[in-house]
C-alpha positions as CSV (number, residue, x, y, z in Angstrom):
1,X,41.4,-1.3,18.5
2,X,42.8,-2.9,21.8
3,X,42.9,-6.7,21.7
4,X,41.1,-8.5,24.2
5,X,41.8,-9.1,27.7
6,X,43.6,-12.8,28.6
7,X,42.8,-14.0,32.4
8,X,43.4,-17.5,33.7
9,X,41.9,-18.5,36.5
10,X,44.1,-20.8,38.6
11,X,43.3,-23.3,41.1
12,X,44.7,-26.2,42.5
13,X,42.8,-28.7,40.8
14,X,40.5,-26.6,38.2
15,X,37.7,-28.9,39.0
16,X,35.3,-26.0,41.0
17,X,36.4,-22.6,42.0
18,X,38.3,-21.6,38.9
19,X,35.6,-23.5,36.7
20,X,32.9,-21.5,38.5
21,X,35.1,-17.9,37.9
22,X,35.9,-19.4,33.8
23,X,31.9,-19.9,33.7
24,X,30.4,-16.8,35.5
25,X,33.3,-14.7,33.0
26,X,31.9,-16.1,30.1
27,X,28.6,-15.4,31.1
28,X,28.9,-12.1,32.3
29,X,31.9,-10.6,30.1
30,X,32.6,-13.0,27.2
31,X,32.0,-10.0,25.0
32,X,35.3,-8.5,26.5
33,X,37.5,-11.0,28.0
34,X,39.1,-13.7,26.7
35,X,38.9,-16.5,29.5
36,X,40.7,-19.6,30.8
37,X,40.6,-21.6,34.1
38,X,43.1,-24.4,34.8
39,X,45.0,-26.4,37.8
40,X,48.0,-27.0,38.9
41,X,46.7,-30.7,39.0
42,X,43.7,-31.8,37.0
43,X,41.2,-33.3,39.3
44,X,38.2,-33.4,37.0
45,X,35.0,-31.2,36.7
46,X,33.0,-31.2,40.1
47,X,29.6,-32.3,39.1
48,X,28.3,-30.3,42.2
49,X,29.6,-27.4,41.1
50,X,28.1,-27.5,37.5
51,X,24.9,-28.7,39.4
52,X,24.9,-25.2,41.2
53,X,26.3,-23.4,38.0
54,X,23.3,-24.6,36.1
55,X,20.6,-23.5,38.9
56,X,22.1,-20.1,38.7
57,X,21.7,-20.1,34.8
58,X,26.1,-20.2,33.9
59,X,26.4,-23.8,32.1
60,X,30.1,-25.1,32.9
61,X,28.9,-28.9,31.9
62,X,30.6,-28.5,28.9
63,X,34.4,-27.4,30.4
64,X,37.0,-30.2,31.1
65,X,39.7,-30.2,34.0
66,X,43.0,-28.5,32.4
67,X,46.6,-28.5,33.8
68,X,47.8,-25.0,33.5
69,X,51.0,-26.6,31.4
70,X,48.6,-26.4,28.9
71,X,48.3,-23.4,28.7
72,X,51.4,-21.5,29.1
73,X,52.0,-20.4,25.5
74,X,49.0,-18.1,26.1
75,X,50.2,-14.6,26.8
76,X,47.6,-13.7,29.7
77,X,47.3,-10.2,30.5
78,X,46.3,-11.4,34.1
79,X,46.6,-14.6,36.1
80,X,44.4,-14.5,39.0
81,X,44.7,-17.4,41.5
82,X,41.1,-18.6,43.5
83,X,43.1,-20.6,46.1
84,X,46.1,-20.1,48.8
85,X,47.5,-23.3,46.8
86,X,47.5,-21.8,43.2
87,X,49.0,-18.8,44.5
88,X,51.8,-20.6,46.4
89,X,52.6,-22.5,43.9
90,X,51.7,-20.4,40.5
91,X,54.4,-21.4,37.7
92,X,56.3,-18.5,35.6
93,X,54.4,-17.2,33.1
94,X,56.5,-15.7,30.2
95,X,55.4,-12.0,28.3
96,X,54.5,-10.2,31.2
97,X,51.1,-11.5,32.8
98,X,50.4,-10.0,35.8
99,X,49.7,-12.5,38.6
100,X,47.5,-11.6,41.9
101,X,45.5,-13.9,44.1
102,X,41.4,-13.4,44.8
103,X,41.0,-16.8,46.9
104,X,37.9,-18.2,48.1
105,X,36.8,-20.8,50.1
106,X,37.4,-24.8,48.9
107,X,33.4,-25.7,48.7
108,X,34.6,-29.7,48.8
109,X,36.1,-28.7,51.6
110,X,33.4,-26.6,53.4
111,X,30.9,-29.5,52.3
112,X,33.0,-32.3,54.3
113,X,30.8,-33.2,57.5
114,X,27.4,-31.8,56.3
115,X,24.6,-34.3,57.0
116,X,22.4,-33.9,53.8
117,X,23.2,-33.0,50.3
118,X,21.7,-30.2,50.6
119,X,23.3,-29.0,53.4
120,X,26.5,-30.0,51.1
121,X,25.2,-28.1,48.0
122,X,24.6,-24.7,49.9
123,X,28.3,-25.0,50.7
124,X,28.8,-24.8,46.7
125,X,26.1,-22.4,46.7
126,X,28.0,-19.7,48.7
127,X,31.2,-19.7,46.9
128,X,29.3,-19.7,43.5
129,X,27.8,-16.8,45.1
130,X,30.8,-14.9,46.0
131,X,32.6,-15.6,42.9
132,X,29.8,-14.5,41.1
133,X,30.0,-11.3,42.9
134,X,33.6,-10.9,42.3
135,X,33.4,-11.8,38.6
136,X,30.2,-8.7,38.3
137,X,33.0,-6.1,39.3
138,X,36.0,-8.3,37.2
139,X,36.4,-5.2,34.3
140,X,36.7,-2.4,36.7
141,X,39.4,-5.1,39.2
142,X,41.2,-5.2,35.9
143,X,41.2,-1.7,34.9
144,X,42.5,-0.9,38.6
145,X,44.8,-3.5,38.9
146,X,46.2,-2.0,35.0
147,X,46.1,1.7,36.3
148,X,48.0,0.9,39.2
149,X,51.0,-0.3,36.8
150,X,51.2,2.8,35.0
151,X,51.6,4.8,38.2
């Protein structure tokens, strides 16, 4: 029987976009993967990303903000970095994980500027929405990514 598969989600600051692909993971495939998320900094859990989390039915409140030092003596089958940040600055990870970068847009980021807080929270919305999306098809990413090594 083949173990589970290990993926940590890195971001710069694991407080929203790797939080949000940790929570949609479990909530979609915690039957078979085995699932992390972590920063290269820790800023804290975004309460407006559990806030859109929870109104899409994927509870993160209960995930803290972890530096990805960690979590390094974890031998991750894949590593799989949601920001240009992560990726540029993604540490050595001994035993083989295979690193690749799916980023996505920095909702704090997009929500700077927007008038109401609602106009803030659909910024949250749409990258929950596309990491949602993403995470759906995260097996079959996996399984490619996998073939393609053997070839």
């Amino acid at each position: 029987m083949k173990d589970r598969t290990k993926v940590l989600f890195l971001c710069t600051g694991n407080s929203c976009r790797s939080q949000m692909a940790e929570g949609w993971t479990r909530h979609f495939h915690g039957d078979i993967i085995d699932v992390w998320s972590a920063g290269i900094e820790t800023h804290g859990l975004n309460p407006n990303a559990v806030a859109v989390m929870k109104e899409a039915g994927a509870d993160i409140s209960g995930h803290r903000s972890k530096n990805v030092t960690e979590l390094l003596d974890i031998p991750f089958d894949f590593v799989i970095t949601v920001c240009g940040d992560a990726d540029e600055r993604c540490p050595f990870f001994p035993g083989g994980s295979r690193v690749v970068h799916r980023g996505f847009d920095d909702p704090p980021k997009l929500a700077r500027g927007k008038k109401t807080e609602e106009e803030k929270l659909d910024c949250y919305r749409r990258v929950r929405d596309e990491i949602r999306a993403f995470i759906k098809d995260l097996p079959r990413f996996l399984e490619n990514l996998a073939d393609g090594e053997r070839r």
